[in-house]
RODO-2510 file (C-alpha; in nm, 4 decimals, decimal comma):
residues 469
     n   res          X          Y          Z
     1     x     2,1360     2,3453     3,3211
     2     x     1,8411     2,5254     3,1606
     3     x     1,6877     2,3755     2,8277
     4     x     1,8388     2,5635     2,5085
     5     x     1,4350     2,5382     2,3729
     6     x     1,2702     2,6633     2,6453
     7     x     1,1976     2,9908     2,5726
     8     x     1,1022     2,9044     2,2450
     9     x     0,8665     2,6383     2,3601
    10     x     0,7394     2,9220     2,6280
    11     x     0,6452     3,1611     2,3448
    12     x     0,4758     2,9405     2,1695
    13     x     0,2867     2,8278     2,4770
    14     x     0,1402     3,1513     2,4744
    15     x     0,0550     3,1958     2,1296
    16     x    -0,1406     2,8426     2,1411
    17     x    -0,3605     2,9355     2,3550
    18     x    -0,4356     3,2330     2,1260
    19     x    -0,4766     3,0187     1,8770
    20     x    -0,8004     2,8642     2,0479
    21     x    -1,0246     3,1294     1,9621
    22     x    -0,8933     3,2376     1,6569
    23     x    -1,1411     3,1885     1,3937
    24     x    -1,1016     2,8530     1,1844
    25     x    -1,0265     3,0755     0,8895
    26     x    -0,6601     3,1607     1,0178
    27     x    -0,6181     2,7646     1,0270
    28     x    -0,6536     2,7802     0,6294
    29     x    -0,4727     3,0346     0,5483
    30     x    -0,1856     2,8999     0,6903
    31     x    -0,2485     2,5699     0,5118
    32     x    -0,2760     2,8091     0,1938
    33     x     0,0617     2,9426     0,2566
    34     x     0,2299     2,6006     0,3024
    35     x     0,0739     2,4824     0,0320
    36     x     0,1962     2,7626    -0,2430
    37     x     0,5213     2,7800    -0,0730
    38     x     0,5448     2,3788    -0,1695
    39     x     0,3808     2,4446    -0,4972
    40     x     0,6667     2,7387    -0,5789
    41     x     0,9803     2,5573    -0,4714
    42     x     0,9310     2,2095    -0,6177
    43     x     1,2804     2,2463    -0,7794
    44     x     1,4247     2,3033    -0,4099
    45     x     1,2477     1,9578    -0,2575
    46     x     1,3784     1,7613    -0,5862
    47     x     1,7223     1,9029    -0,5352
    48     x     1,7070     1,8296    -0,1843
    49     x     1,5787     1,4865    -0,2101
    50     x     1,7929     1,3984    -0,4579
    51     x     2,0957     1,5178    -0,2493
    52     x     2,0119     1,3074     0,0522
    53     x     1,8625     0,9636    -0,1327
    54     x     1,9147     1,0010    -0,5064
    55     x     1,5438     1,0402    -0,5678
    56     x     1,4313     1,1191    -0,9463
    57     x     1,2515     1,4297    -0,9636
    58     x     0,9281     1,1853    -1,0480
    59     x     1,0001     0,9897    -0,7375
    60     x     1,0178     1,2875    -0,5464
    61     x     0,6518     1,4704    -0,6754
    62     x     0,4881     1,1135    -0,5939
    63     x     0,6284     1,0046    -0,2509
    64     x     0,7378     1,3708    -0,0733
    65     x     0,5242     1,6380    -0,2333
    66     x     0,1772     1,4496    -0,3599
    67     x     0,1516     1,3203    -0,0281
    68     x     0,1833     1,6308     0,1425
    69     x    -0,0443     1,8647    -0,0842
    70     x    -0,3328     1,5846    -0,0948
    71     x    -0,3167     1,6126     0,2879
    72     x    -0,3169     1,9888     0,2800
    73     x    -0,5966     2,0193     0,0106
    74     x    -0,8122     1,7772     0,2246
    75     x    -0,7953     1,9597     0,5341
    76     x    -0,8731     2,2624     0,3199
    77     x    -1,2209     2,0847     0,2019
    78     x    -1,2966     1,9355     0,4986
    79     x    -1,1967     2,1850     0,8341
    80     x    -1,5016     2,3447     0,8825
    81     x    -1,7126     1,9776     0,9210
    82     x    -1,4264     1,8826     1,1473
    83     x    -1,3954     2,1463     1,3707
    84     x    -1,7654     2,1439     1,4010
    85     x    -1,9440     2,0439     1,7574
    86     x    -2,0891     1,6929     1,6961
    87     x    -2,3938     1,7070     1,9342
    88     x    -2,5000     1,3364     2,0762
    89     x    -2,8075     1,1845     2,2230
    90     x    -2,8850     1,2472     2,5616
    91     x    -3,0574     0,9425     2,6102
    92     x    -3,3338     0,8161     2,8760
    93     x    -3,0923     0,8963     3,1452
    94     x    -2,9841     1,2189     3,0587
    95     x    -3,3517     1,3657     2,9078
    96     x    -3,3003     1,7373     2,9315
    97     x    -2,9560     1,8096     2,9057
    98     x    -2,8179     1,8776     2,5717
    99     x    -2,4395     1,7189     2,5148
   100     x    -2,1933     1,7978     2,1774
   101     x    -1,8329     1,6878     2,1864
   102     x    -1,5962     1,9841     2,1338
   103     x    -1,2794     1,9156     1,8927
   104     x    -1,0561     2,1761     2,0728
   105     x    -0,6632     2,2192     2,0111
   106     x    -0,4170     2,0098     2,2201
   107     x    -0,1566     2,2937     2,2585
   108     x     0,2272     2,3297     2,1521
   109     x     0,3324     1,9979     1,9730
   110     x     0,6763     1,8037     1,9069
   111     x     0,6621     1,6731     1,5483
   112     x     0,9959     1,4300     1,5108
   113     x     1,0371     1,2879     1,1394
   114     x     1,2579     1,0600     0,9884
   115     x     1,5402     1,0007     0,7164
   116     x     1,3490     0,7916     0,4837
   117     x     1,0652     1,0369     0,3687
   118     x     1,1873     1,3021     0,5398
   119     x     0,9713     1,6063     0,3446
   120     x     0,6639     1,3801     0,3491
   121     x     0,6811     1,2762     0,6965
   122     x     0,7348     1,6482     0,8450
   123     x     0,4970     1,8242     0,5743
   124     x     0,1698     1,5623     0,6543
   125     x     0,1666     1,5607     1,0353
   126     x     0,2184     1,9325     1,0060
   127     x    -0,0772     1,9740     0,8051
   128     x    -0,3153     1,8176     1,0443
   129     x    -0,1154     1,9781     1,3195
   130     x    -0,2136     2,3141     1,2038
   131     x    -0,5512     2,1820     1,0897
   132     x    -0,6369     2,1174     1,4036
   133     x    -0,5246     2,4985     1,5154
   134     x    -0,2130     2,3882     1,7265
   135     x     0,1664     2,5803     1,6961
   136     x     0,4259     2,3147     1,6392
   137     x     0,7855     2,2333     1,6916
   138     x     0,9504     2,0357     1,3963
   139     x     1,2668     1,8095     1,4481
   140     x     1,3811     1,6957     1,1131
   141     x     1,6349     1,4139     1,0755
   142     x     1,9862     1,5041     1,0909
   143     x     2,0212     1,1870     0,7914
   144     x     1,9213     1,3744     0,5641
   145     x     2,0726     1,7320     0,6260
   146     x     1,9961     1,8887     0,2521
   147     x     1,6105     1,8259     0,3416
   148     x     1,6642     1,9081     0,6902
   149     x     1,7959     2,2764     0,6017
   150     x     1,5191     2,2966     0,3194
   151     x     1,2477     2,2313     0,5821
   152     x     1,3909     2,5296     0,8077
   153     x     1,3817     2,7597     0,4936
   154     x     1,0276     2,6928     0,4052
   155     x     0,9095     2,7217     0,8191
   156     x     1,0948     3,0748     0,8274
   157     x     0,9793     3,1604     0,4611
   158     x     0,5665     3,0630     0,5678
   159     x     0,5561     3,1134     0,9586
   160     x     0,6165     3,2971     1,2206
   161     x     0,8628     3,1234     1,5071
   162     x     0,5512     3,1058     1,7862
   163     x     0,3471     2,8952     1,5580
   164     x     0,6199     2,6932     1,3807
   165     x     0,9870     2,6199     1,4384
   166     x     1,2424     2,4244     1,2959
   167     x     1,5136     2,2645     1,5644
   168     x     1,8317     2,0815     1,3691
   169     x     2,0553     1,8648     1,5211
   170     x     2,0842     1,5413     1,6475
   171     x     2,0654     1,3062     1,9509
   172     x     2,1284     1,5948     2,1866
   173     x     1,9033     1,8415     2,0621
   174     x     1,5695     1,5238     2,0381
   175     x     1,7044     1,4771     2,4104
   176     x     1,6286     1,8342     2,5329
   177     x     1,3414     1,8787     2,3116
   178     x     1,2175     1,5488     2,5034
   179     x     1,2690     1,6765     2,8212
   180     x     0,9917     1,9438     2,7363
   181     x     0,5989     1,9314     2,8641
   182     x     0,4771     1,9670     2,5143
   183     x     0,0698     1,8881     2,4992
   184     x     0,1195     1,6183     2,2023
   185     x     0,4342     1,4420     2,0043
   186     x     0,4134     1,3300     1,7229
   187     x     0,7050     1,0558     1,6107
   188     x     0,7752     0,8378     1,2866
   189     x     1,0798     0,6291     1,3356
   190     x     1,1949     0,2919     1,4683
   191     x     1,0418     0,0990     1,7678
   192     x     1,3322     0,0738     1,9823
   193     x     1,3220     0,4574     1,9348
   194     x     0,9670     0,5160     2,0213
   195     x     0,9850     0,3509     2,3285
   196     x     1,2280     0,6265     2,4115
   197     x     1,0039     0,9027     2,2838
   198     x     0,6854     0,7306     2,4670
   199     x     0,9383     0,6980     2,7848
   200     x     1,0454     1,0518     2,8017
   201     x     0,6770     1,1827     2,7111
   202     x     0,5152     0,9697     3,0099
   203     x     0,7235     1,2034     3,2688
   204     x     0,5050     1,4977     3,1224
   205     x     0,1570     1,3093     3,0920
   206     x     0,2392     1,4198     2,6568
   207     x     0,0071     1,2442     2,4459
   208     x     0,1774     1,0306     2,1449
   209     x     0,1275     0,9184     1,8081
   210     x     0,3829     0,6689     1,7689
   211     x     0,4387     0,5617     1,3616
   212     x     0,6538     0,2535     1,3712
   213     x     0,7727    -0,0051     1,1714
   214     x     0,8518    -0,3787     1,2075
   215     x     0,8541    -0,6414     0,9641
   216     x     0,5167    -0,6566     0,7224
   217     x     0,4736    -0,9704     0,5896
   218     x     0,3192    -1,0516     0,2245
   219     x     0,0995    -1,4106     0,2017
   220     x     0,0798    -1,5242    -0,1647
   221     x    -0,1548    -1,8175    -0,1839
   222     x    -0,1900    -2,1064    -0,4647
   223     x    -0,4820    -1,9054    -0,6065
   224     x    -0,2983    -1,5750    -0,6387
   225     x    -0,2033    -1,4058    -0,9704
   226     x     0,2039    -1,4353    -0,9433
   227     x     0,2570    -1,1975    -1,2370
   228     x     0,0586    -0,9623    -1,0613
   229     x     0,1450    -1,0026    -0,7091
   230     x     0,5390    -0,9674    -0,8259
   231     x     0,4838    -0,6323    -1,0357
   232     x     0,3515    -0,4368    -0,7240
   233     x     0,5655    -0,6529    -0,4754
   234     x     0,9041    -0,5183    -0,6672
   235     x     0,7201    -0,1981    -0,6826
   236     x     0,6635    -0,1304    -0,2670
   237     x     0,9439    -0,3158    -0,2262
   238     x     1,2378    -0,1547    -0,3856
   239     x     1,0641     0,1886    -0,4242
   240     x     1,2999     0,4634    -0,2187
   241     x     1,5495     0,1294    -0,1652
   242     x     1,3360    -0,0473     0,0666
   243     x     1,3703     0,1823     0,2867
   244     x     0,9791     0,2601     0,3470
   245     x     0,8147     0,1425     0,6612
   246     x     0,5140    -0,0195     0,5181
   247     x     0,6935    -0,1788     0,2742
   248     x     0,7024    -0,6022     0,2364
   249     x     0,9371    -0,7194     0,4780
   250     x     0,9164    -1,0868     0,3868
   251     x     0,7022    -1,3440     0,1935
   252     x     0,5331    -1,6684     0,2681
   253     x     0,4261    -1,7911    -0,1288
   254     x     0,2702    -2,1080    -0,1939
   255     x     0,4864    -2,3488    -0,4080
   256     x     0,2411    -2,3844    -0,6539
   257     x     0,3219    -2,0177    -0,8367
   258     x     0,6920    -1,9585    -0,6279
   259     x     0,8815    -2,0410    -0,9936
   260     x     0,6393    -1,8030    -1,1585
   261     x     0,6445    -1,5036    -0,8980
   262     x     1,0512    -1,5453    -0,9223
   263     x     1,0393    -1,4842    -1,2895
   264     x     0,8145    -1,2228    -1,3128
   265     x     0,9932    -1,0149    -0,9998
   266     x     1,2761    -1,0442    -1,2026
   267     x     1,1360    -0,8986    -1,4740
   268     x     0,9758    -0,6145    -1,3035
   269     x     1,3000    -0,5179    -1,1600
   270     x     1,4379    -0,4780    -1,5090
   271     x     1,1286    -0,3261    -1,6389
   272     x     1,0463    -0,0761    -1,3270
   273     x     1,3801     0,0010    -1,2351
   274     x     1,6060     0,0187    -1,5174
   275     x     1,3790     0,0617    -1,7999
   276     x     1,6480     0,2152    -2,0302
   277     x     1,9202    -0,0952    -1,9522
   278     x     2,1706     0,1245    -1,8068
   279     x     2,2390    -0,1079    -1,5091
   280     x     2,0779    -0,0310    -1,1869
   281     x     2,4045     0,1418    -1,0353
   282     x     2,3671     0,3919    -1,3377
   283     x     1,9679     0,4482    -1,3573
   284     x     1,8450     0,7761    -1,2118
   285     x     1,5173     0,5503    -1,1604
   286     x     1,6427     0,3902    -0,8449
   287     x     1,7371     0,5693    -0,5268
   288     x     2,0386     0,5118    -0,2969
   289     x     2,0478     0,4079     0,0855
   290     x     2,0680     0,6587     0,3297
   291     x     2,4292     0,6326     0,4266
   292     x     2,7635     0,4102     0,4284
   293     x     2,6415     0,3089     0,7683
   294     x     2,3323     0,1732     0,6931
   295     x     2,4399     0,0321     0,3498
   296     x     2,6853    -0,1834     0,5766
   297     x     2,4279    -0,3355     0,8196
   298     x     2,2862    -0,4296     0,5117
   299     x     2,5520    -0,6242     0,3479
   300     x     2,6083    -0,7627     0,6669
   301     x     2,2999    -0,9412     0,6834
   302     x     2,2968    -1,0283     0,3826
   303     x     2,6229    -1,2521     0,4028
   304     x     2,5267    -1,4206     0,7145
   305     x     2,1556    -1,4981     0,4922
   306     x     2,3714    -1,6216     0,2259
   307     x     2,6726    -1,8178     0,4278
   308     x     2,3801    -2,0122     0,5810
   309     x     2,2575    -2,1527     0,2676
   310     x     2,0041    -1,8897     0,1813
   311     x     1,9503    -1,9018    -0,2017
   312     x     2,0054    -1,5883    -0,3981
   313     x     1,6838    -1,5968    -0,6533
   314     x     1,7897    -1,2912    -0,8597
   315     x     2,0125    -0,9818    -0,7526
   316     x     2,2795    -0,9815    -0,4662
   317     x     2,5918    -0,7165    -0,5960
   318     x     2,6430    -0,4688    -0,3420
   319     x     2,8500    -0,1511    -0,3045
   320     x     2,8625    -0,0271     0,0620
   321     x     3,0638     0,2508    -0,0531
   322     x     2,8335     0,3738    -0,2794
   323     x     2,4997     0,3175    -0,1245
   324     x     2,4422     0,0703    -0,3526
   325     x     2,2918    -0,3007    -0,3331
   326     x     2,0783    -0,4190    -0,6335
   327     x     1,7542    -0,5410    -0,5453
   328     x     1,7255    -0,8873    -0,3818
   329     x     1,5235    -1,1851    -0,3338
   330     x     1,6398    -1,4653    -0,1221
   331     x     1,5339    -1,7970    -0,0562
   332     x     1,5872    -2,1200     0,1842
   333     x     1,6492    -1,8681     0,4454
   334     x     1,7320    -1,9998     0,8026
   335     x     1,5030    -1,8595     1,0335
   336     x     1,7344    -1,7580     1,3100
   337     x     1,9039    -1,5649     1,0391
   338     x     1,8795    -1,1602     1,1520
   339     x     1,7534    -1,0735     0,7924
   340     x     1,4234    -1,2745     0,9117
   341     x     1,4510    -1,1390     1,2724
   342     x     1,5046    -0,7892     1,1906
   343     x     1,3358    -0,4930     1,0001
   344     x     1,5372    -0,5025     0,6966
   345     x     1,4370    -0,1716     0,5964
   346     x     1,6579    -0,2114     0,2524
   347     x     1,6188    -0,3748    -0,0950
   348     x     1,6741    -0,7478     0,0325
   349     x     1,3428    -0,9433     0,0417
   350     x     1,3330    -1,3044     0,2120
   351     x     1,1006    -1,5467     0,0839
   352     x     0,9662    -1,8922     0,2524
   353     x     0,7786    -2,1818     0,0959
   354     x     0,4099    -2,2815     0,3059
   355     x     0,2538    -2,5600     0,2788
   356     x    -0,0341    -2,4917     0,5672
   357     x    -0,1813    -2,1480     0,6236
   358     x    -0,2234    -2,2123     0,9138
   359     x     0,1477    -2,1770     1,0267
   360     x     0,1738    -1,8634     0,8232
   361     x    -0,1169    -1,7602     1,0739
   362     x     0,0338    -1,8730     1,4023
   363     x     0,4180    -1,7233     1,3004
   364     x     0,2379    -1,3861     1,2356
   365     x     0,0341    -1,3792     1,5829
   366     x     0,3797    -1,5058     1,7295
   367     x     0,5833    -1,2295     1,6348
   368     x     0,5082    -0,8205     1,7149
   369     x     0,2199    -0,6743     1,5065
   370     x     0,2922    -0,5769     1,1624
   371     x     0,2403    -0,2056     1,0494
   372     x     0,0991    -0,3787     0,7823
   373     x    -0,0101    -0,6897     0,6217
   374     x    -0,0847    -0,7842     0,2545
   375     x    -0,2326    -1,0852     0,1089
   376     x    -0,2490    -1,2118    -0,2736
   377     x    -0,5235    -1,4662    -0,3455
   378     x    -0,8634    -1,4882    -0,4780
   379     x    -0,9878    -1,6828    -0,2018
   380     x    -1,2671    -1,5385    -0,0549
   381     x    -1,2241    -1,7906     0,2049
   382     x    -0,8754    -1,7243     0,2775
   383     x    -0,9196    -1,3146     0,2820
   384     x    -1,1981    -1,3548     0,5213
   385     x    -0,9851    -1,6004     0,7435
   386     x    -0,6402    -1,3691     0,7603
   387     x    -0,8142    -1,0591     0,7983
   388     x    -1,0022    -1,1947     1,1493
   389     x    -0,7062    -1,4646     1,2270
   390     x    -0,4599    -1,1635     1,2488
   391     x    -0,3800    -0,8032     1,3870
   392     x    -0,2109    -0,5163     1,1958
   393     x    -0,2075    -0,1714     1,1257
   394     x    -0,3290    -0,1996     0,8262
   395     x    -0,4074    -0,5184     0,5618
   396     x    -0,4576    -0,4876     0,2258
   397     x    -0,5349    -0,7586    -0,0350
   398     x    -0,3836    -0,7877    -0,3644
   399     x    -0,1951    -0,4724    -0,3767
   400     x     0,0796    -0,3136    -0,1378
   401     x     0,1782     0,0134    -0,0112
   402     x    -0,0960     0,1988    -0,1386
   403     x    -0,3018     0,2187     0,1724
   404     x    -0,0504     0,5200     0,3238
   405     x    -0,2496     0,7377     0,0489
   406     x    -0,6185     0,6984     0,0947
   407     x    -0,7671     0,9562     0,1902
   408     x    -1,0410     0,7999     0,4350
   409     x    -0,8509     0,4871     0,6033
   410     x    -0,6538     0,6187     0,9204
   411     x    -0,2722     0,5433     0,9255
   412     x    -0,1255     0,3658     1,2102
   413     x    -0,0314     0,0757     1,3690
   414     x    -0,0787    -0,0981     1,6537
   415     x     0,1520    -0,2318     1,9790
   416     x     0,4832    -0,2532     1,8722
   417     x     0,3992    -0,1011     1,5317
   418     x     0,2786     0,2000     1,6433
   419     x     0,0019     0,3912     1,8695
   420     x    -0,2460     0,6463     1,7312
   421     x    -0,3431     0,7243     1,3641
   422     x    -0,2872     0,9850     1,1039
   423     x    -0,4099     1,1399     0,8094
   424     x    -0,7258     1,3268     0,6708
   425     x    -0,9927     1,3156     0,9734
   426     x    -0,7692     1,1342     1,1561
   427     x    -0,4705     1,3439     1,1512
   428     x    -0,6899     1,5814     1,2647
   429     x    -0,8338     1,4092     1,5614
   430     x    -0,5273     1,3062     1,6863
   431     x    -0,3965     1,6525     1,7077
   432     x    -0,7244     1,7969     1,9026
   433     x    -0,9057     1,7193     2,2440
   434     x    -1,2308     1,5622     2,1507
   435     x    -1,4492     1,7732     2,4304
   436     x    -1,7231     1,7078     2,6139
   437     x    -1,9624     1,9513     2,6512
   438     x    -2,2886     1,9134     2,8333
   439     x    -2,5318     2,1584     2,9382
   440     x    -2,7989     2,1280     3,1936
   441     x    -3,1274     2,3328     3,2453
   442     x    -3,1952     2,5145     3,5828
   443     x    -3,3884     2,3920     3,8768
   444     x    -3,5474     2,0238     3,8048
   445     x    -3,3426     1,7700     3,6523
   446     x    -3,3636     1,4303     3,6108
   447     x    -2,9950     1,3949     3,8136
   448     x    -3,1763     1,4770     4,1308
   449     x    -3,3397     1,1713     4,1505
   450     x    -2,9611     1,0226     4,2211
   451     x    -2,9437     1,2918     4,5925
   452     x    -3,0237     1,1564     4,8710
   453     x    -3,1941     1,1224     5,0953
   454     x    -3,2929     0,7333     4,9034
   455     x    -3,6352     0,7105     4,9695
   456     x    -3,8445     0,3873     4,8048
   457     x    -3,9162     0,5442     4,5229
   458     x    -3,5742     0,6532     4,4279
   459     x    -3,4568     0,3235     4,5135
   460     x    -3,7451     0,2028     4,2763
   461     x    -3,6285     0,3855     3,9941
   462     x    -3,2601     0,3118     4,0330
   463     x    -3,3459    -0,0840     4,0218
   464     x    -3,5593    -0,0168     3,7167
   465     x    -3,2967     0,1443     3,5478
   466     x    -2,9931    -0,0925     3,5715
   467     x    -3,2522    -0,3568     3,4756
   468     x    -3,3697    -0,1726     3,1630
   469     x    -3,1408     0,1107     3,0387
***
């Protein structure tokens, strides 16, 4: 049976490799005209995202749109240095030849995003995509079908069909869209799902950048500043209901300032959340879970936490129904418990007493590599011990969430949390070849010293070099 986006995927074959000797100029202008499309219809993305999640229009501009036009205006300031040859020392070997490395366009490329940003995490991968001169195919989730339809208007409205598409649908339509040889994908989802993706791109030799999740865990030491450490905790962690992939999964807190953190989160929910006291299934300042479905795993967690003596801190009503479970913090949890197995990827937090760092240490290097990893203390000591005791995407100390945004960190994660990084340069590079280009001179080089026939002196020189260069 022949694939249904075949001949799509064939035009836009031949258009990319137009695209490689297009001036870089053409790159920006289409960056232009995704940006002032985004820039006219921020009404439309509110609308949509409100549809789909129950963002606030505030919400919205921050997580979907910001992060989308501060990727754009980037590439905008920064394409030409990018795209430029980087030349590199020849070295004593190589005296006479002159070598540059070549950022050149990968091709055609899959982009698959998911439910939970769903604007963001099409618009930004997009943006280097296009940066980096390739066409691109875009896969939107089917989760969230009011963004989903939005994204198709604004890729017909901007492009033309060989250098962007939009393909809707679900399971059936990612299958065939696998099945494809495209020259990079580019996938933000679950882990059990992008083994699938990395599966079904190894039988075309596809490249991958695989953004992932898993459980981030949050370390809050004796020294830390509880108040503190709670008012961004509740922040990253209920933000868009939990459901944000770098978002603390789970906390280890020192007993010393547990009491203290509890009483503060709770107060930060109030104060972040429902800031005009209309109940947090009534404020517009709190979003909703993607579906019934999902809202369901949820609870379901959630009793088996709490029907094997986890503690509920603060929160705990839930509405499946609605979409709706209040933010959560639990405590005494049993670890075989799924809720601290499992990505929660909801607004339930589990929390765990330490007494030794050093089994905070060994259950993080025991368990898949975070996405991320954030630590509250002002021990220099301790910063300088988890950040070399311990692998993750990212780390950050005293703060969460906020690393997504920076504008010079690469994105990513690492083993089970991801392969390859995003954003600003690195967006870039991920989408392009990095080239190697070297150029010899005519008639005498030092490379004939390696042709035979090996008299003495060649075999002089060869023994002198792996000595000494």
């Amino acid at each position: 049976m022949a694939n249904p986006f075949q001949s799509q995927f064939d035009k836009q074959k031949v258009r990319s490799l137009e695209l490689r000797t297009e001036p870089i100029e053409h790159r920006r202008k289409r960056l232009k005209s995704l940006k002032t499309w985004i820039l006219n219809n921020k009404g439309k993305i509110r609308e949509a995202l409100h549809a789909d999640l129950r963002k606030s229009a505030t919400d919205t501009d921050i997580s979907e749109i910001f992060t989308v036009t501060t990727e754009i205006n980037d590439a905008l300031s920064h394409l030409h240095q990018w795209a430029r040859p980087q030349r590199v020392s020849p070295g004593m070997t190589y005296l006479g030849t002159a070598g540059k490395i070549q950022p050149e366009p990968k091709g055609v490329c899959l982009i698959i995003a998911p439910w939970n940003f769903p604007f963001n995490l099409i618009g930004s991968p997009l943006a280097s995509c296009l940066a980096a001169g390739n066409t691109a195919m875009l896969k939107p989730s089917e989760n969230t079908p009011a963004t989903s339809k939005l994204i198709k208007e604004m890729v017909e409205d901007v492009f033309e069909p060989e250098v962007v598409t939009v393909i809707e649908g679900a399971i059936p339509e990612t299958t065939a869209l696998l099945e494809l040889p495209f020259d990079h994908i580019f996938f933000t989802g679950s882990t059990n799902v992008g083994k699938i993706v990395m599966g079904a791109a190894a039988k075309n030799l596809s490249s991958v950048t695989l953004e992932l999740g898993g459980k981030s865990p949050v370390i809050i030491d004796e020294t830390a500043n509880a108040d503190d450490a709670a008012k961004k905790i509740v922040w990253g962690r209920f933000t868009n209901n939990g459901q944000t992939c770098i978002a603390p999964d789970y906390i280890f807190i020192s007993e010393k300032v547990k009491d203290k953190f509890v009483a503060s989160a709770k107060k930060y929910v109030a104060e972040l959340f429902d800031s005009k006291s209309e109940g947090l299934s009534h404020t517009q300042d709190y979003s909703r879970l993607v579906n019934v479905k999902h809202a369901s795993r949820l609870v379901e967690i959630l009793d088996e936490a709490k029907n094997s003596g986890a503690h509920i801190e603060f929160g705990g009503t839930h509405n499946a129904n609605e979409k709706f479970i209040e933010p959560t913090l639990l405590s005494n949890i049993d670890e075989s418990n799924r809720i601290w197995q499992e990505e929660i990827f909801g607004p339930i937090m589990p929390m765990k007493i330490y007494r030794d760092i050093d089994q905070v240490i060994d259950h993080i290097n025991q368990n898949d590599k975070p996405l991320a990893l954030y630590l509250f203390s002002r021990s220099r000591k301790t910063k300088k011990r988890i950040t070399k005791a311990t692998s993750a995407g990212s780390m950050v100390i005293n703060d969460v969430v906020v690393q997504y945004a920076h504008p010079n960190l690469p994105f990513g994660g690492v083993n089970h949390s991801g392969i390859g990084k995003s954003h600003g340069k690195y967006g870039f590079m991920e989408f392009s070849n990095q080239k190697s280009v070297l150029s010899q001179r005519i008639g005498l080089t030092n490379a004939l010293l390696f042709y035979p026939p090996f008299n003495g002196f060649k075999k002089w020189v060869v023994n002198f070099m792996i000595k000494w260069f």
